[in-house]
C-alpha positions in Angstrom: 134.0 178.8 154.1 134.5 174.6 154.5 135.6 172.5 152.1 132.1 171.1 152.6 130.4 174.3 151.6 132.8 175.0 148.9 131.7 171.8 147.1 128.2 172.5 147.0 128.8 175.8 145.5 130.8 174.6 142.8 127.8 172.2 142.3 125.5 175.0 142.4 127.5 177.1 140.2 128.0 174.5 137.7 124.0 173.1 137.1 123.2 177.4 137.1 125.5 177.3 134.0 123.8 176.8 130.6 126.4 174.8 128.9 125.6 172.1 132.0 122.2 172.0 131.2 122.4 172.1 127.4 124.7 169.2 127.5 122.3 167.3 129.7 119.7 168.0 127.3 121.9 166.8 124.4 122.8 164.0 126.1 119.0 162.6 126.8 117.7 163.9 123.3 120.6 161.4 122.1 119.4 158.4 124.5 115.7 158.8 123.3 116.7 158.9 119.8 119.1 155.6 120.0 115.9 154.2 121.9 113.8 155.1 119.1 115.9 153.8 116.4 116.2 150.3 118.5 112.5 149.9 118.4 112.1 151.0 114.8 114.9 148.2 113.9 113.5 145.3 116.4 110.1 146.0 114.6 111.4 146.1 111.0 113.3 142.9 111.8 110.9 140.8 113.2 108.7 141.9 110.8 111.1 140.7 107.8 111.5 137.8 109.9 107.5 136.9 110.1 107.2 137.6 106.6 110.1 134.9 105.2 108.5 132.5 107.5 105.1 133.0 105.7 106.4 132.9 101.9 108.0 129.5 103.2 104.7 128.4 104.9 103.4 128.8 101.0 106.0 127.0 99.2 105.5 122.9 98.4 107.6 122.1 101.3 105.6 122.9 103.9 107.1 122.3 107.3 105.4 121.9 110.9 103.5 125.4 112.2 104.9 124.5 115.8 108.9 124.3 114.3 108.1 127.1 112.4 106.4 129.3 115.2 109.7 128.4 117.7 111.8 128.9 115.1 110.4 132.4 114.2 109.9 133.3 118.2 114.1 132.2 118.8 115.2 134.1 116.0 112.8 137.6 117.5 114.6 137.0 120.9 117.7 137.2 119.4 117.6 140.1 117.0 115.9 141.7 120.5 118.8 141.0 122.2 121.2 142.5 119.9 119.8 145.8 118.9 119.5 146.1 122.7 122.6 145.2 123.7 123.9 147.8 120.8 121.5 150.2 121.9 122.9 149.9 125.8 126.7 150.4 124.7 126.0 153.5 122.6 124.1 155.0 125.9 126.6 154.1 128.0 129.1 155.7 125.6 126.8 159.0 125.8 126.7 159.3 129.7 130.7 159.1 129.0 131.6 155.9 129.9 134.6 154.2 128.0 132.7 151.4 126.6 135.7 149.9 125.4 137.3 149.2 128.2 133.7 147.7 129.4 133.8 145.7 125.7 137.4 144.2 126.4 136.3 142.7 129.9 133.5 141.3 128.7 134.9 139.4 126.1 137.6 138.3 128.9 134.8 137.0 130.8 132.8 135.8 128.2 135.8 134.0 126.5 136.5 132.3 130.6 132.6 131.3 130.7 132.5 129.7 126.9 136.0 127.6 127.9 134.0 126.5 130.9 130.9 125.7 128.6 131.5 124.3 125.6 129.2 121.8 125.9 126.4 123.7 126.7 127.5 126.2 123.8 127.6 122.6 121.5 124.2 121.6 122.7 122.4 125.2 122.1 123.7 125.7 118.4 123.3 121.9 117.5 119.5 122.0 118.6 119.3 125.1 116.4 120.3 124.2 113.8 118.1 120.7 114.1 114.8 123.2 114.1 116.1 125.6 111.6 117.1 122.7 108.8 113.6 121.0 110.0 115.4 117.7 110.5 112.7 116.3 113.2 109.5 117.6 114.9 107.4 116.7 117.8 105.5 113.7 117.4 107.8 112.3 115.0 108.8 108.6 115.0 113.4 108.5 115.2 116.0 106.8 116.1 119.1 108.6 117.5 122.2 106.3 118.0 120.6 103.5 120.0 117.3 105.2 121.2 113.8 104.8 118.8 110.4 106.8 120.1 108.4 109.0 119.3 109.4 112.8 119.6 107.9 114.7 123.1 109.6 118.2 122.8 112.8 120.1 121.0 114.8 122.4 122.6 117.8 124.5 122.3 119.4 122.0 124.7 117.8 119.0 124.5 115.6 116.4 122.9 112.8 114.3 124.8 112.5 110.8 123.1 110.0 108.5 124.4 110.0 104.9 123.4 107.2 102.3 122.8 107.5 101.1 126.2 107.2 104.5 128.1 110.6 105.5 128.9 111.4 108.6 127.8 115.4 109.4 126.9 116.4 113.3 127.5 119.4 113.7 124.9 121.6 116.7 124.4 121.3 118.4 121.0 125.4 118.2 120.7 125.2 114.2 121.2 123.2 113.2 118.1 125.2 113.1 115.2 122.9 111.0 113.0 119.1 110.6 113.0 116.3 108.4 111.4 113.2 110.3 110.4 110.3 107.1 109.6 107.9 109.7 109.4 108.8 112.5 106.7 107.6 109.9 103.8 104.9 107.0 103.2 105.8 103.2 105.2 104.8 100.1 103.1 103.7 97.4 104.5 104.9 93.7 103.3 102.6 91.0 103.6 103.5 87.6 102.9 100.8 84.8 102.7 101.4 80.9 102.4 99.4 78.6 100.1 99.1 75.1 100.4 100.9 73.2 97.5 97.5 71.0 96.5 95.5 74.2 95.8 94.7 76.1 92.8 96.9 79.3 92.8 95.1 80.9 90.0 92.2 80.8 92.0 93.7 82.2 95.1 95.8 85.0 93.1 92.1 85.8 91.8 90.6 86.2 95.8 93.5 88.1 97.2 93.2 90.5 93.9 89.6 90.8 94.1 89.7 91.7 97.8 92.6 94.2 97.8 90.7 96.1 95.4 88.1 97.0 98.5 90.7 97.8 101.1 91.8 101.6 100.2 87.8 102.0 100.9 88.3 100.0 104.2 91.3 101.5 105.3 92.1 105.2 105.5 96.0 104.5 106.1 96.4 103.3 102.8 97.9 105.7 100.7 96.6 103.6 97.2 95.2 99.8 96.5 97.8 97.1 97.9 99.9 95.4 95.0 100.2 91.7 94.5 103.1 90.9 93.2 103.5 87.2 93.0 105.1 84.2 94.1 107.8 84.8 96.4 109.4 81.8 97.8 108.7 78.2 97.3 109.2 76.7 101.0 109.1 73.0 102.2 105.4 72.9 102.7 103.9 76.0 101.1 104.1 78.6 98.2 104.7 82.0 99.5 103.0 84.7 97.9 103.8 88.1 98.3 101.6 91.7 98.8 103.1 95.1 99.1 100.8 98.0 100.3 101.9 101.8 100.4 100.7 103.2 104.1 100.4 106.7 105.5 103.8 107.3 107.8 104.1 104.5 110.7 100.9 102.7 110.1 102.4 100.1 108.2 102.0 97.8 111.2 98.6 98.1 111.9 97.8 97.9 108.3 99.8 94.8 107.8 98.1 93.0 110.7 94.7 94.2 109.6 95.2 92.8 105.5 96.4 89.5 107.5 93.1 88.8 109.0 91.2 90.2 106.0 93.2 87.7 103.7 92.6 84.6 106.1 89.2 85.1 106.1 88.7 85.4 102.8 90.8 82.2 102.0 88.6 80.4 104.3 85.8 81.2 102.8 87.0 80.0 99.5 88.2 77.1 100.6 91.3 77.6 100.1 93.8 75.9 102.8 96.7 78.3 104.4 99.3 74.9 105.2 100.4 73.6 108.0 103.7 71.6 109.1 103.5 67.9 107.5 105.9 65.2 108.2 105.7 61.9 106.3 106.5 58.6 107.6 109.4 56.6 105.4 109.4 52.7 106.8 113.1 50.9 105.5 112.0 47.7 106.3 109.0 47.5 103.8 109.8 50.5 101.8 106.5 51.5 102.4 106.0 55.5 102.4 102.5 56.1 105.3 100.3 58.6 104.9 101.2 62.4 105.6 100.6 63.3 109.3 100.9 66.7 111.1 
């Protein structure tokens, strides 16, 4: 008989035994089993994980659905990941296979790979940690460092800033070290309204009062009515009077320029004169003073 021949007999001979087949048996009942439990645990996890996410959805601090939603979906991938990468190193230790061995050269690669990427390592857990702590969301109005936009898209790497010009700045997670939210709470606009010394500010106090008492009906943006809070400055030609209005988040622009018009049109139609720059003549020779000219 061959070598060749004998081989196969000893194969033969040793899948005819019963101790071959019952450890193969054994072996396979133990695979399905870590399987099952893997499953049981992913589920049980991401079900804990769904419902922490809806008891915070119900507290007074609610946060964005969209932060919440990525936030709940990264943190599913990565309890998948786990219990599946546990699950795979028990089986391999079942089909006898010296995981540890397989463990240390990992972590030798591993440990080569996060020298050579610890920037991208940086980025990843910095832009986690901006979604999990709910520092900014999309659509958003920051600045980071010397960049100011609106807020296109967070990832784990990056950020996508566009400005109020169009560009849009792509920023790694690990660069921002401080940020400027202007939209978690309420703008206020400050309006600021000159009055011509020669008219009655009693009577133009009472027109600007009476009229920002209609705006929160005009405008949506304003959060209550507009306060008026008085003289301000005294300048060289005018009395500067001073209006403060609390606005929904960013629209204290709009709003300002909007009460601006409203104001000059209602002065107007009083009669009351918003100045204008004067000069007056002084002669030496004479010591005559002429008449006030623009």
């Amino acid at each position: 008989m061959s070598i060749t021949q004998r081989g196969i007999q000893k194969l033969i001979d040793k899948y005819q035994n019963e101790d071959t087949w019952l450890n193969i048996g054994e072996g396979l009942l133990k695979i399905i089993v870590i399987m099952l439990i893997a499953n049981i645990l992913i589920r049980i996890g991401k079900l804990a994980i769904h419902n922490i996410f809806k008891i915070r959805n119900l507290s007074p601090l609610n946060t964005s659905e969209r932060r919440e939603a990525t936030l709940s979906k990264l943190l599913d991938n990565i309890l998948t990941y786990v219990v599946y990468f546990i699950a795979f190193m028990m089986i391999l230790s079942v089909l006898g296979i010296d995981v540890k061995a397989l463990i240390a050269g990992a972590g030798v690669v591993g440990l080569a790979v996060g020298f050579g990427a610890q920037s991208l390592v940086k980025d990843v857990i910095s832009g986690f940690f901006i979604i999990f702590e709910d520092q900014f969301s999309v659509g958003d109005h920051v600045r980071i460092g010397q960049f100011e936009g609106n807020v296109q898209s967070i990832g784990l790497r990056t950020t996508k800033l566009k400005s109020w010009t169009g560009e849009v700045h792509i920023l790694p997670n690990g660069n921002i070290m401080e940020v400027t939210n202007f939209s978690i709470n309420n703008s206020l606009a400050i309006i600021d309204v000159g009055i011509a010394y020669e008219e009655d500010l009693d009577k133009a106090e009472m027109v600007i009062r009476e009229l920002l008492q209609k705006m929160p009906e005009r405008y949506e943006e304003l959060v209550r009515e507009p306060d008026f809070l008085g003289i301000q400055n005294f300048s060289p030609s005018e009395v500067t009077l001073r209006i403060v209005a609390e606005t929904l988040p960013m629209q204290h622009a709009a709003v300002a320029r909007k009460m601006r018009k409203d104001i000059k049109l209602s002065l107007d139609e009083h009669g009351i004169e918003i100045p204008y720059p004067r000069m007056v003549m002084y002669s030496k020779d004479n010591g005559n003073i002429k008449e006030p000219s623009v």
